[in-house]
MISE-586077 format. One line per 4 residues: number of its first residue (from 1); their letters; for each residue x, y, z of C-alpha. Coordinates in nm, 2 decimals, decimal comma. Example, Ala and Ser with C-alpha at 12.3 -4.5 7.8 and 13.67 -1.06 7.14 Angstrom:
1> as> 1,23:-0,45:0,78  1,37:-0,11:0,71
***
This chain:
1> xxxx> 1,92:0,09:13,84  2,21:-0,08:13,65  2,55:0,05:13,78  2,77:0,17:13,46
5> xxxx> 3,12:-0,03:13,46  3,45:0,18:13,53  3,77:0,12:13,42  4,12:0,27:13,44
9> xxxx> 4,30:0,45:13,10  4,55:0,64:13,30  4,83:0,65:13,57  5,02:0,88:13,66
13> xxxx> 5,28:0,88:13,99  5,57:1,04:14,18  5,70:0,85:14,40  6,05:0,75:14,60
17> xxxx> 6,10:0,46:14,37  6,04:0,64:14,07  5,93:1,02:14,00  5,71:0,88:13,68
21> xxxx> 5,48:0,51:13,62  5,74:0,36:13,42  6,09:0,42:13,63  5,82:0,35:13,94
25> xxxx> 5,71:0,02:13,79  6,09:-0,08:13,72  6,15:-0,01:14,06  5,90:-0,24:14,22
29> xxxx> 5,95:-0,51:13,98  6,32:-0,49:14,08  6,31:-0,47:14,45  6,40:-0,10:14,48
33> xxxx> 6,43:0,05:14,85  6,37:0,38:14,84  6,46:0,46:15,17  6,79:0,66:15,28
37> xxxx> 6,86:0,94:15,55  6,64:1,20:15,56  6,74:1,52:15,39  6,49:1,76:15,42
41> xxxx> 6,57:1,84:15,76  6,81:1,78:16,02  6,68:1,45:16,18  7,05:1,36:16,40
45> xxxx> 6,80:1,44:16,72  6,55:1,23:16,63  6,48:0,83:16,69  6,40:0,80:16,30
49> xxxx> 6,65:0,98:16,10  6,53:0,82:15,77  6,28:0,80:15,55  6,18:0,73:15,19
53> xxxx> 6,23:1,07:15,02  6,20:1,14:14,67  6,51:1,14:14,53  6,68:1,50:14,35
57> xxxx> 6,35:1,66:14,40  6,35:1,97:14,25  6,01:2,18:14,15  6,18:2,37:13,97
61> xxxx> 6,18:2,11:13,73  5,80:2,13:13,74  5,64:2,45:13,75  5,78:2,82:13,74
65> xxxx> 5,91:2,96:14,07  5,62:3,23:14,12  5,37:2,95:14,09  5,56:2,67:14,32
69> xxxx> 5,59:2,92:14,60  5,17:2,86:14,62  5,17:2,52:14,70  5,28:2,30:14,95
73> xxxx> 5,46:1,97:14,87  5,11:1,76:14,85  4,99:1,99:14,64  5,31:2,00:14,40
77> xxxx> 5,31:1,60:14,43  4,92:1,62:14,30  4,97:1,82:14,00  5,25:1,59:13,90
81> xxxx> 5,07:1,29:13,92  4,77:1,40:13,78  4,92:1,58:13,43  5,10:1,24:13,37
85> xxxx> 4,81:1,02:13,41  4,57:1,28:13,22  4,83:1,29:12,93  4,83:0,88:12,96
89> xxxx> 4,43:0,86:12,89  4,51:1,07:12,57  4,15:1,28:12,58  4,09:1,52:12,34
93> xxxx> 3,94:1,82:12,51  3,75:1,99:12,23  3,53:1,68:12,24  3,45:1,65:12,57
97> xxxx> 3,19:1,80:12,80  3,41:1,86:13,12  3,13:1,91:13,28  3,16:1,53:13,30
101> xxxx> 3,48:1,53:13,39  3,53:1,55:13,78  3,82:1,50:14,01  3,80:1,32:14,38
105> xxxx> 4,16:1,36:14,58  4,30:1,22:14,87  4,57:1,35:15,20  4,61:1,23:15,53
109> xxxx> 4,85:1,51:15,70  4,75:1,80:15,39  5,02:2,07:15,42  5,17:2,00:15,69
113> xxxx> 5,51:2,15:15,54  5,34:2,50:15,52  5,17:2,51:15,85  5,52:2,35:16,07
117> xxxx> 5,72:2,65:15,89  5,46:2,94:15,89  5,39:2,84:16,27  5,72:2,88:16,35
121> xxxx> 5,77:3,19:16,13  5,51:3,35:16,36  5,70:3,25:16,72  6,01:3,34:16,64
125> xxxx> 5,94:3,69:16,50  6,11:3,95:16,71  5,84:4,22:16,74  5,58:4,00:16,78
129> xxxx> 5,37:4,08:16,47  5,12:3,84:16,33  5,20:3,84:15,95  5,09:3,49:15,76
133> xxxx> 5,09:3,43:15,43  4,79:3,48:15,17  4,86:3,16:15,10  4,88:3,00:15,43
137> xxxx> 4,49:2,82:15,42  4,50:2,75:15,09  4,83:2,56:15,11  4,73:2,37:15,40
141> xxxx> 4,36:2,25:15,40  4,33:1,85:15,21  4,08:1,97:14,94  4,29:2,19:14,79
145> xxxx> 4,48:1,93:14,52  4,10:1,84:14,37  4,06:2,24:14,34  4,40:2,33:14,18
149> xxxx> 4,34:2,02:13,90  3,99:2,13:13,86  4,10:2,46:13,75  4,42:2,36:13,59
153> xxxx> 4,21:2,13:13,32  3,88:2,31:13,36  3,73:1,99:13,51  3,39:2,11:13,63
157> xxxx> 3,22:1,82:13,79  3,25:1,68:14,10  3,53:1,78:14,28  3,60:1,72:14,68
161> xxxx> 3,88:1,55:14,89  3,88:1,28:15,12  4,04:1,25:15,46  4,06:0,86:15,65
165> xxxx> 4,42:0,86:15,77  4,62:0,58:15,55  4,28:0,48:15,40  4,23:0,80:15,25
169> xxxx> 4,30:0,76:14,90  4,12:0,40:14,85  3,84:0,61:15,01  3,90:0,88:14,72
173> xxxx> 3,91:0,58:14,42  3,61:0,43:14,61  3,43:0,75:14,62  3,53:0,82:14,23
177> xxxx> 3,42:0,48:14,13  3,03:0,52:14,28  3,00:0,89:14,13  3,07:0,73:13,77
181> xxxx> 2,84:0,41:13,82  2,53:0,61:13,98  2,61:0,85:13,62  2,68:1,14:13,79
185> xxxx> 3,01:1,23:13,60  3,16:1,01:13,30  3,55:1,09:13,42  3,68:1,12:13,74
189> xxxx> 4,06:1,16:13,84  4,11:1,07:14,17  4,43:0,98:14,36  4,61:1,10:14,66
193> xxxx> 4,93:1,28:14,73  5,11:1,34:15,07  5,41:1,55:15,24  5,44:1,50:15,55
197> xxxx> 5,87:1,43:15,60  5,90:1,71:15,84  6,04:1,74:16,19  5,71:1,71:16,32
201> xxxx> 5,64:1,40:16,10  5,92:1,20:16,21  5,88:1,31:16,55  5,51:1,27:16,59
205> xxxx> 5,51:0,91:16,47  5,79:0,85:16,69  5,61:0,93:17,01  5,38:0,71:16,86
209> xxxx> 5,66:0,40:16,82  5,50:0,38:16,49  5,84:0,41:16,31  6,14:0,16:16,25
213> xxxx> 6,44:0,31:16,45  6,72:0,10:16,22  6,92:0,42:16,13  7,23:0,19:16,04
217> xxxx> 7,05:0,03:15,76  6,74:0,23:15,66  6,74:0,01:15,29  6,62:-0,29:15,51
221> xxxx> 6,43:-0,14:15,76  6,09:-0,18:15,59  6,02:-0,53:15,61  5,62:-0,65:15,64
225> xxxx> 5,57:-1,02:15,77  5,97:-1,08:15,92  5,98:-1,13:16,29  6,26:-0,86:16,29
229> xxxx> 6,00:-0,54:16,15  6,03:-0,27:16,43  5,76:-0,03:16,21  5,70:0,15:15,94
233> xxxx> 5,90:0,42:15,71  5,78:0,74:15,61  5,75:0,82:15,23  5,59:1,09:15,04
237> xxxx> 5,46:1,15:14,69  5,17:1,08:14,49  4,98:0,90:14,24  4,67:0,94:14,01
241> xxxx> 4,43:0,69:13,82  4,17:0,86:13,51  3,85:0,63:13,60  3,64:0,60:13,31
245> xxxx> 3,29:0,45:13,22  3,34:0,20:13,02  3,14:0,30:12,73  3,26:0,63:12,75
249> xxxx> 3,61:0,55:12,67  3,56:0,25:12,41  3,41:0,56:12,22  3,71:0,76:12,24
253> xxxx> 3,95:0,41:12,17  4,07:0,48:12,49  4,38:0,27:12,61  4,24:0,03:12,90
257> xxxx> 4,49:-0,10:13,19  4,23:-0,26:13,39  3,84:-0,30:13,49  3,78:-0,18:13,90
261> xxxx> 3,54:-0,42:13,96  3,42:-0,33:14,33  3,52:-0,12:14,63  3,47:-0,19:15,03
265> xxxx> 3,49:0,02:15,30  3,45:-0,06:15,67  3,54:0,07:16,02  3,72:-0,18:16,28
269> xxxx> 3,51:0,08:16,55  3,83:-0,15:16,78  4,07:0,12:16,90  4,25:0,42:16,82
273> xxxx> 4,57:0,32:16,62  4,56:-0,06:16,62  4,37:-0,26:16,41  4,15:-0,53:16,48
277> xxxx> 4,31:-0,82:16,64  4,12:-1,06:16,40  4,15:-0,85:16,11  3,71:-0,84:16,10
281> xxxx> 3,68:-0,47:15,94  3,95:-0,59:15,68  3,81:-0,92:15,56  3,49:-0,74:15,54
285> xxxx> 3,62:-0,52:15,31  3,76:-0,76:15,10  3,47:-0,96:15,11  3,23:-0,61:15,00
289> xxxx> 3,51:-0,55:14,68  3,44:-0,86:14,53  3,06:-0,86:14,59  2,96:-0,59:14,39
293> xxxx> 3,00:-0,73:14,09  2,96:-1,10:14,23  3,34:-1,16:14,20  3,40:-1,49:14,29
297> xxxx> 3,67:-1,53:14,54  3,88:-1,78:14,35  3,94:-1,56:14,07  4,17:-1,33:14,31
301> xxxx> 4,50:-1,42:14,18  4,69:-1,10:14,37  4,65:-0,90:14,73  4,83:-0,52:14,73
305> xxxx> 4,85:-0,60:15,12  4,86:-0,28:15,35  5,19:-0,46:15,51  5,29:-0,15:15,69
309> xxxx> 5,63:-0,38:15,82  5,42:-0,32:16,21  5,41:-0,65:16,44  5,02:-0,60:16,48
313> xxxx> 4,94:-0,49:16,17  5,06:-0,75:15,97  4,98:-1,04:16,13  4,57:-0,91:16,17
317> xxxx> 4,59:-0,89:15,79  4,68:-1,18:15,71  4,43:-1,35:15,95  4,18:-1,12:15,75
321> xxxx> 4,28:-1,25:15,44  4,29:-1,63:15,57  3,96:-1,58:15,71  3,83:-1,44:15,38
325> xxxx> 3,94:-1,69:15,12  3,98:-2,01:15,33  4,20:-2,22:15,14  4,18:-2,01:14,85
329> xxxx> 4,40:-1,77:15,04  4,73:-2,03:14,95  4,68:-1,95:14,59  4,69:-1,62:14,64
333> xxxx> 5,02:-1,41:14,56  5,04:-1,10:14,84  5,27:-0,88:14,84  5,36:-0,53:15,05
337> xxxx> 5,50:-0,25:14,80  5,58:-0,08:15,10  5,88:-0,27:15,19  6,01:-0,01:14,87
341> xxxx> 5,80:0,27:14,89  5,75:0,33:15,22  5,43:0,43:15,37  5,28:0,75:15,20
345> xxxx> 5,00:0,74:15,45  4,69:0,91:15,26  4,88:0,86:14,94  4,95:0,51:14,97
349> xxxx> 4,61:0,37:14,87  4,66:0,56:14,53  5,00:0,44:14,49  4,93:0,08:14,56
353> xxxx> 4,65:0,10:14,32  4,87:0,19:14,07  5,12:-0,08:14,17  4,78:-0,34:14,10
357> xxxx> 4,67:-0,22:13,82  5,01:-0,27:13,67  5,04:-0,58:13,82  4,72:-0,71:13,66
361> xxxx> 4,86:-0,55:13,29  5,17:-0,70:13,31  5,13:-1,05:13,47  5,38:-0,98:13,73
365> xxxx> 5,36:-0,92:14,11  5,56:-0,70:14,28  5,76:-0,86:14,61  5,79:-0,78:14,97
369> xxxx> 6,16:-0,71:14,98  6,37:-0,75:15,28  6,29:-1,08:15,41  6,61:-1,25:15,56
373> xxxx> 6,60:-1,65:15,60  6,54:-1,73:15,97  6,35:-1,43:16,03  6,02:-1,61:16,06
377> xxxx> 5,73:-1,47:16,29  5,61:-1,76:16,44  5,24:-1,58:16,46  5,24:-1,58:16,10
381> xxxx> 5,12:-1,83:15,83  5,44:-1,86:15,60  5,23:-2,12:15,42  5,11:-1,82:15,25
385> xxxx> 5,32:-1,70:14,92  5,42:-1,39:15,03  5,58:-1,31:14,79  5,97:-1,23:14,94
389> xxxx> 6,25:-1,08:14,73  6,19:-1,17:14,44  5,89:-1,04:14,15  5,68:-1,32:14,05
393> xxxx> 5,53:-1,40:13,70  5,18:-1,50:13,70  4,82:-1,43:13,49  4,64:-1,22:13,71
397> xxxx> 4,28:-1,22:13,67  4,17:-1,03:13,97  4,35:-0,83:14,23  4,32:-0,63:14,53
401> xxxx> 4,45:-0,34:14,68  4,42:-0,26:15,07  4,44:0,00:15,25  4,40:0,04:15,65
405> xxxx> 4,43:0,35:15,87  4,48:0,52:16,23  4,05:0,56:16,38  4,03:0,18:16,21
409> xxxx> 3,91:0,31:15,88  3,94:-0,02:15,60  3,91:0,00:15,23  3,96:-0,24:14,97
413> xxxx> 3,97:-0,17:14,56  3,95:-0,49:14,32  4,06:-0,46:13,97  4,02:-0,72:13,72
417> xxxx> 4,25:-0,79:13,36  4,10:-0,59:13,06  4,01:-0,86:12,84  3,86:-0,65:12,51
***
């Protein structure tokens, strides 16, 4: 059977660098932190009292009160991404079978907002009546994001979410990408979206020692491959690609960012929350991206790295990527996006592969901000162009986009330049 080809002709994101693709893209390409104190809650008692927020959020500004009450903040985040990117790929509905159309969504905590508050709702009462919300399930389980954009468009193909901790959304896009190629649905908008910057957010990944703890200079305290990184920061938001076979949307004249030329997915099967000490479940996902269309490796101009700014985690990476490429890998521009957005968890891998799809459009990669002279990890290979500080200028043929999460789950997206 020959797989159809896929390609991207919209983007849509929210995010705390940016609340639409352009002012996002601007962002990045101008080394935009986007963290700040958190504001969402009270966070003086806790080790981590930032985070990267979106800023003057407001749903307000997005859907009438009656209907925001319904959703929790992943769920808001979802239908904001996905309208912008479905208005990007321009269709006109009244030609379209939407039964062809499907939607494949990703989140890592779900509504964790809705079930902290209504939880405690419940405890506190003082007769000690049970009374939860109609809305409580709904606004809590990971699917429901694919179901609300389903029925918002009347999308009536396949529709499910996908849950691998930080992994999730490339898992989504990788998911999305197979449905399309094996002809089971000509359109498929997939992404992730994620609101988890809550007390028990902060405070969960701080019993973990998962977070950076630099509360007197949260701007810097993301900062992937410096000997100084203490962990990540918690962001939120979300972002949305329309994945569309090929032939499909040259019909239509669609618009055409970028060709997603393979996906790989892997599991460390290592240990709970830390990756593989050699980076093996990440190089072979890598290594899977580029095979399924026989990519060859010295076309990868740009890696989206998963950088999460943790001392194991970045330096398995980049052993992953050395071990991949050989000496290939010191051509290669990499970069962590996370050093301005945060980490959005099951939203990240949806966020990122906006960030590379861009990158590949534009010929510029985005840097890993934050990177102070002197502050060199002596375990890592600074040989390597890491991109610091600065956005870079370059063709980029082929890039990737990596995503790695807690239960060693690995997935990898490659998109190549549009060149028709």
């Amino acid at each position: 059977m020959k797989l159809r080809r896929v390609v991207v002709t919209g983007l849509g994101a929210i995010t705390p660098i940016g609340k639409t693709v352009p002012s996002f893209w601007e962002s990045l390409i101008n080394g935009v932190s986007g963290a700040r104190l958190v504001t969402r809650f009270d966070a003086s008692q806790h080790k981590t009292q930032f985070a990267c927020e979106i800023k003057d959020y407001n749903p307000l500004d997005y859907f009438e009160r009656k209907e925001a009450s319904k959703y929790s903040m992943f769920e808001q985040y979802a239908l904001i991404a996905a309208k912008e990117a479905i208005e990007d790929a321009a269709f006109q509905f009244e030609n379209e079978n939407l039964e062809r159309f499907g939607v494949v969504w990703a989140s890592g905590e779900g509504g964790v907002d809705t079930f902290e508050e209504d939880v405690k709702k419940h405890y506190t009462v003082d007769n000690g009546a049970v009374r939860y919300s109609p809305f409580f399930v709904p606004k809590v389980i990971t699917d429901m994001p694919a179901g609300y954009i389903s029925i918002a468009y009347g999308f009536s193909g396949p529709n499910y979410g996908t849950v691998s901790a930080c992994a999730s959304s490339n898992t989504a896009i990788a998911s999305a990408i197979d449905q399309i190629r094996l002809g089971k649905a000509d359109v498929i908008v997939s992404g992730g979206s994620e609101g988890a910057i809550t007390p028990a957010g902060v405070g969960g990944f701080n019993a973990m020692r998962a977070l950076s703890t630099r509360n007197d200079s949260p701007e810097t305290a993301s900062r992937p491959f410096s000997k100084s990184r203490d962990g990540f920061v918690l962001g939120e938001g979300a972002a949305c690609l329309i994945l569309e076979e090929l032939e499909h949307a040259l019909a239509r004249g669609a618009k055409i960012y970028a060709e997603v030329v393979g996906s790989g997915m892997s599991a460390d099967a290592y240990h709970m929350t830390a990756p593989h000490p050699e980076g093996l479940g990440a190089k072979r996902v890598m290594e899977l991206a580029l095979a399924e269309m026989d990519v060859p490796k010295e076309e990868v101009d740009y890696i989206n790295t998963h950088g999460t700014s943790t001392y194991y985690g970045d330096i398995a990476e980049l052993k992953a990527v050395k071990a991949a490429f050989g000496e290939h890998a010191y051509q290669i521009n990499l970069s962590s996006t996370k050093s301005m957005t945060g980490h959005l968890l099951g939203a990240a891998g949806a966020v990122e592969a906006v960030a590379t799809v861009l990158a590949v459009k534009h010929g510029v990669v985005p840097p890993t901000i934050n990177h102070e002279e002197g502050d060199e990890d002596p375990d890592i290979d600074y040989n390597l162009n890491l991109t610091f500080n600065k956005a870079c200028q370059r063709d980029i043929r082929v890039a990737l986009s990596n995503t790695f999460g807690f239960g060693g789950h690995n997935a990898c997206i490659a998109f190549r330049k549009w060149q028709g």
